[in-house]
C-alpha positions in Angstrom: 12.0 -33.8 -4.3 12.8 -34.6 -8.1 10.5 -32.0 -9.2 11.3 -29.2 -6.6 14.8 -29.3 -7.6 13.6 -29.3 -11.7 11.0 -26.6 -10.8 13.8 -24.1 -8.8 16.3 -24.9 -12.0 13.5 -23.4 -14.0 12.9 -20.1 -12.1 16.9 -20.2 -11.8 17.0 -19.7 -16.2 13.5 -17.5 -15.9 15.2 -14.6 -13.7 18.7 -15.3 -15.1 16.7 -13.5 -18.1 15.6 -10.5 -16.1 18.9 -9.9 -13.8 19.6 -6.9 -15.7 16.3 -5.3 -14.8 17.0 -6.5 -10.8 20.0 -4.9 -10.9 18.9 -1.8 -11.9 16.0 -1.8 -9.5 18.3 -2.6 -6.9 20.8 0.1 -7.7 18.1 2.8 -8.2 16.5 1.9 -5.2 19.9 2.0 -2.9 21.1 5.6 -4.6 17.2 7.0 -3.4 17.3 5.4 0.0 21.2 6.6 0.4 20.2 10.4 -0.7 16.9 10.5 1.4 17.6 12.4 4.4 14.3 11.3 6.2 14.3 8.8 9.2 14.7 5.0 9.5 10.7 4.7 9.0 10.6 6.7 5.9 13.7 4.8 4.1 11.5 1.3 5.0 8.5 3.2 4.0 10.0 3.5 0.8 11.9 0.2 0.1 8.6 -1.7 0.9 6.8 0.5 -1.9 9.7 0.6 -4.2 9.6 -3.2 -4.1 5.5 -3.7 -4.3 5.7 -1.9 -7.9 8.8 -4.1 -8.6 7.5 -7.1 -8.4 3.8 -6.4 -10.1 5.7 -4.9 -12.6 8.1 -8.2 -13.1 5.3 -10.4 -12.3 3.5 -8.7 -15.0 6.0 -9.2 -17.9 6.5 -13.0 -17.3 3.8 -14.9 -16.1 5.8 -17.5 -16.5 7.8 -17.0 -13.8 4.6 -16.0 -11.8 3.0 -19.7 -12.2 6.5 -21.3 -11.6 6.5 -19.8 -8.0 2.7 -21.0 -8.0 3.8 -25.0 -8.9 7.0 -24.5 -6.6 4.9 -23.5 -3.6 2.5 -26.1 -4.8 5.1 -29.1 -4.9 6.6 -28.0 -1.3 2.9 -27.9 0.5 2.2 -31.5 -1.1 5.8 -32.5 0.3 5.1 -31.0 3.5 1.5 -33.1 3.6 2.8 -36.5 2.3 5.4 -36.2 5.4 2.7 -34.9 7.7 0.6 -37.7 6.9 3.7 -40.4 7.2 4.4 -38.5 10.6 0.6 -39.6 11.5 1.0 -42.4 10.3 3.3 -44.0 12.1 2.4 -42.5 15.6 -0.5 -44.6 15.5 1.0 -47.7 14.8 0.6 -49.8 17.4 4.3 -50.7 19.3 5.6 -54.2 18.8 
Protein backbone atom coordinates (compact mmCIF):
# COMPACT_ATOMS: atom_id res chain seq x y z
CA UNK A 1 0.00 0.00 0.00
CA UNK A 2 3.31 1.99 1.03
CA UNK A 3 4.44 2.00 -2.34
CA UNK A 4 1.08 2.74 -4.23
CA UNK A 5 0.69 5.80 -2.28
CA UNK A 6 4.77 6.81 -2.90
CA UNK A 7 4.31 5.76 -6.63
CA UNK A 8 0.72 8.12 -7.08
CA UNK A 9 2.88 11.05 -5.16
CA UNK A 10 5.31 10.59 -7.91
CA UNK A 11 3.01 10.93 -11.00
CA UNK A 12 1.23 13.71 -8.76
CA UNK A 13 4.96 15.98 -9.10
CA UNK A 14 5.49 14.40 -12.82
CA UNK A 15 2.10 15.98 -14.32
CA UNK A 16 2.25 18.96 -11.78
CA UNK A 17 5.12 19.70 -14.50
CA UNK A 18 3.04 19.45 -17.59
CA UNK A 19 -0.45 21.10 -16.22
CA UNK A 20 0.21 24.00 -18.38
CA UNK A 21 0.24 21.85 -21.50
CA UNK A 22 -3.25 19.96 -20.06
CA UNK A 23 -4.78 23.05 -19.71
CA UNK A 24 -4.24 24.25 -22.94
CA UNK A 25 -5.27 20.92 -24.49
CA UNK A 26 -8.28 21.09 -22.54
CA UNK A 27 -9.22 24.59 -23.48
CA UNK A 28 -8.41 24.12 -27.14
CA UNK A 29 -10.26 21.08 -27.26
CA UNK A 30 -13.60 22.69 -25.42
CA UNK A 31 -13.49 26.10 -27.85
CA UNK A 32 -13.51 23.31 -31.11
CA UNK A 33 -16.14 21.00 -29.65
CA UNK A 34 -18.20 24.30 -28.50
CA UNK A 35 -17.89 25.97 -32.23
CA UNK A 36 -18.51 22.54 -34.16
CA UNK A 37 -21.99 22.67 -35.33
CA UNK A 38 -22.01 18.79 -36.18
CA UNK A 39 -24.08 16.23 -34.09
CA UNK A 40 -23.48 14.52 -30.68
CA UNK A 41 -21.48 11.68 -32.67
CA UNK A 42 -19.22 13.99 -34.40
CA UNK A 43 -18.22 16.19 -31.17
CA UNK A 44 -17.30 12.40 -29.39
CA UNK A 45 -15.79 11.62 -32.63
CA UNK A 46 -13.59 14.31 -32.12
CA UNK A 47 -12.82 14.43 -28.28
CA UNK A 48 -11.73 10.67 -28.56
CA UNK A 49 -9.14 11.70 -31.45
CA UNK A 50 -8.24 14.96 -29.90
CA UNK A 51 -7.29 12.99 -26.82
CA UNK A 52 -5.46 9.75 -28.65
CA UNK A 53 -2.81 12.43 -30.07
CA UNK A 54 -2.79 14.08 -26.59
CA UNK A 55 -1.63 11.54 -24.79
CA UNK A 56 1.04 9.86 -27.46
CA UNK A 57 2.12 13.19 -27.68
CA UNK A 58 2.50 13.63 -23.59
CA UNK A 59 3.44 10.05 -23.23
CA UNK A 60 6.14 10.85 -25.69
CA UNK A 61 7.83 13.77 -23.99
CA UNK A 62 8.16 12.01 -20.55
CA UNK A 63 8.62 8.52 -20.42
CA UNK A 64 8.88 8.87 -17.14
CA UNK A 65 5.64 9.39 -16.42
CA UNK A 66 4.74 6.57 -18.98
CA UNK A 67 6.74 3.84 -16.81
CA UNK A 68 5.31 5.36 -13.52
CA UNK A 69 1.67 4.37 -14.71
CA UNK A 70 3.45 0.97 -15.81
CA UNK A 71 4.83 0.30 -11.87
CA UNK A 72 1.42 1.90 -10.52
CA UNK A 73 -0.64 -0.61 -12.51
CA UNK A 74 1.97 -3.08 -11.63
CA UNK A 75 1.95 -2.56 -7.73
CA UNK A 76 -2.15 -2.58 -7.79
CA UNK A 77 -2.35 -6.08 -9.90
CA UNK A 78 0.21 -7.63 -7.31
CA UNK A 79 -2.11 -6.07 -4.48
CA UNK A 80 -5.05 -7.36 -6.05
CA UNK A 81 -3.21 -11.09 -6.31
CA UNK A 82 -1.73 -11.14 -2.73
CA UNK A 83 -5.49 -10.51 -1.47
CA UNK A 84 -6.88 -13.02 -4.05
CA UNK A 85 -4.61 -15.48 -2.85
CA UNK A 86 -5.37 -14.66 1.11
CA UNK A 87 -9.12 -14.78 -0.13
CA UNK A 88 -8.17 -18.55 -1.25
CA UNK A 89 -6.56 -19.03 1.31
CA UNK A 90 -8.64 -18.98 3.91
CA UNK A 91 -11.75 -20.49 2.22
CA UNK A 92 -10.02 -23.61 2.35
CA UNK A 93 -9.17 -23.65 5.78
CA UNK A 94 -10.81 -26.19 7.33
CA UNK A 95 -13.63 -24.78 10.13
CA UNK A 96 -12.76 -25.24 13.78
Amino acid sequence: MLLIVLLLINLYKKTEDNVVQIAKFKYDTFNKIKTDSLGTEHKLNLLVNESTKFNEQFFGNSPQLKNGIRYLIGAVALLIVIELGFFIRERRRPVE
